[in-house]
C-alpha positions as CSV (number, residue, x, y, z in Angstrom):
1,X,23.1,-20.5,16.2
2,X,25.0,-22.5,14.0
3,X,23.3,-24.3,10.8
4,X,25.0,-27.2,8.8
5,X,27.8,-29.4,9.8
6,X,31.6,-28.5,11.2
7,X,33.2,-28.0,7.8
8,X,30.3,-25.4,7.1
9,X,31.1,-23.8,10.3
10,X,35.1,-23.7,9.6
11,X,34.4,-22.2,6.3
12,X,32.4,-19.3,7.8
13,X,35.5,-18.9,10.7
14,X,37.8,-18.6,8.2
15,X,36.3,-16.1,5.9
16,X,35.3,-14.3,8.9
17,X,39.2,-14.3,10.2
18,X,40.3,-13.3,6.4
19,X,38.2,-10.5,6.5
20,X,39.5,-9.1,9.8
21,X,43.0,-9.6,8.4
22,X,42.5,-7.1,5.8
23,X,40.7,-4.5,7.6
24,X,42.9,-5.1,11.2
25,X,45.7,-7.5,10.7
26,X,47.1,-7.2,14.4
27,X,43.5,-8.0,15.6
28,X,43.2,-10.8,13.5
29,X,46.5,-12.1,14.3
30,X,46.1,-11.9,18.5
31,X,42.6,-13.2,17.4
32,X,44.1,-16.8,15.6
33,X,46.7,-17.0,18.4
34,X,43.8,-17.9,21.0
35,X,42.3,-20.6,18.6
């Protein structure tokens, strides 16, 4: 479930895909390619 609006939402996707990036960068990377 997601609470607050869209820019709340991208903020929490982003930090999310930072933190994948430094513990598996390939991951991460395939990851933002389907976005």
């Amino acid at each position: 479930e997601i609470d607050g609006d869209f820019d709340d939402y991208r903020k929490e996707l982003l930090d999310s895909l930072g933190e994948a990036m430094i513990h598996n960068p390939s991951a991460a990377a395939a990851a933002a390619t389907t976005i």
